[in-house]
N, C-alpha and C positions, 0 to 999 in steps of 0.2 A: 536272710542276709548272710548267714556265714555259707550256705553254699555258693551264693553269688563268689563271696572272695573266694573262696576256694579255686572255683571255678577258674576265675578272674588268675589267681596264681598259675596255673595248671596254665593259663594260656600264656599268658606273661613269661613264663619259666620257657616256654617254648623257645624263645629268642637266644638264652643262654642255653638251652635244656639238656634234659638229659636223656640218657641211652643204655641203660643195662637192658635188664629182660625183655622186656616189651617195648621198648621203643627204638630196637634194631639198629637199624640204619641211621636213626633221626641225629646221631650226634655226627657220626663222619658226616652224615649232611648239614649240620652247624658249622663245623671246620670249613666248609666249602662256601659258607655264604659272603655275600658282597661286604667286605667290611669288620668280618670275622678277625677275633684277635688269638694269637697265638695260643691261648689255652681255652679256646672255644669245645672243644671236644673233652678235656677236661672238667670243664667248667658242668657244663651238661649233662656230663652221665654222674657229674655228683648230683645234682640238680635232678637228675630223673631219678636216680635211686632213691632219695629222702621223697618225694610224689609219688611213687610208686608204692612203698611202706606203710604212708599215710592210707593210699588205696587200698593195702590189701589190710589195714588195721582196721577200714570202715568196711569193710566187706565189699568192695567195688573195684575188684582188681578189672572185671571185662569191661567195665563203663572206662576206667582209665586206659585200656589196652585202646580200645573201640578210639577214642580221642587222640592217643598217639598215634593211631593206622591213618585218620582221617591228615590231621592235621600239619600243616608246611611250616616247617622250622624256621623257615627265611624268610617267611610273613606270618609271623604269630597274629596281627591284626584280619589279615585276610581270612584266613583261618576260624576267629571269632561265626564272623559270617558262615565259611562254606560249610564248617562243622558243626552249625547250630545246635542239629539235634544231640548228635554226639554229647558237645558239650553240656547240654540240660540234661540231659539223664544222668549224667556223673554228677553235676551239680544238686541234684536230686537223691540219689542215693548217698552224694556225701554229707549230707544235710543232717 
């Protein structure tokens, strides 16, 4: 269960998310999404930095890298789907 949430945040967070080391590009690509508020790119790489920590605290810094390469900021739902696997093995090692 607690990897599920995990998981489940890590996907969730994607909408707001965030963008230091390993998730590049994905925050100016938050700023850019339909509907984005003014501190969307702020908002997200606070957001990816405190998920990333958590990652590298559980020793799954490449399962969360792997999950930010895959997955679209502007459909964190979609996402669930295309990055299935992605997301089960980070859900799995943060377990």
């Amino acid at each position: 269960m607690k990897a599920f949430m995990m998981t489940l945040a890590v996907a969730l967070s994607l909408s707001t998310v965030a963008c230091g080391g390993p998730c590049g590009g994905t925050c100016k690509d938050a700023a850019d999404c339909e509907g984005a508020s003014d501190s969307a790119e702020d908002d997200c790489n606070e957001t990816c930095d405190e998920a990333y920590e958590d990652a590298k605290e559980a020793g799954c810094k490449k399962e969360f890298k792997d999950v930010m390469k895959c997955a679209d900021v502007c459909d964190p739902v979609a996402s669930l789907e295309d990055c299935e696997d992605e997301y089960t093995a980070y859900g799995k090692c943060i377990e």
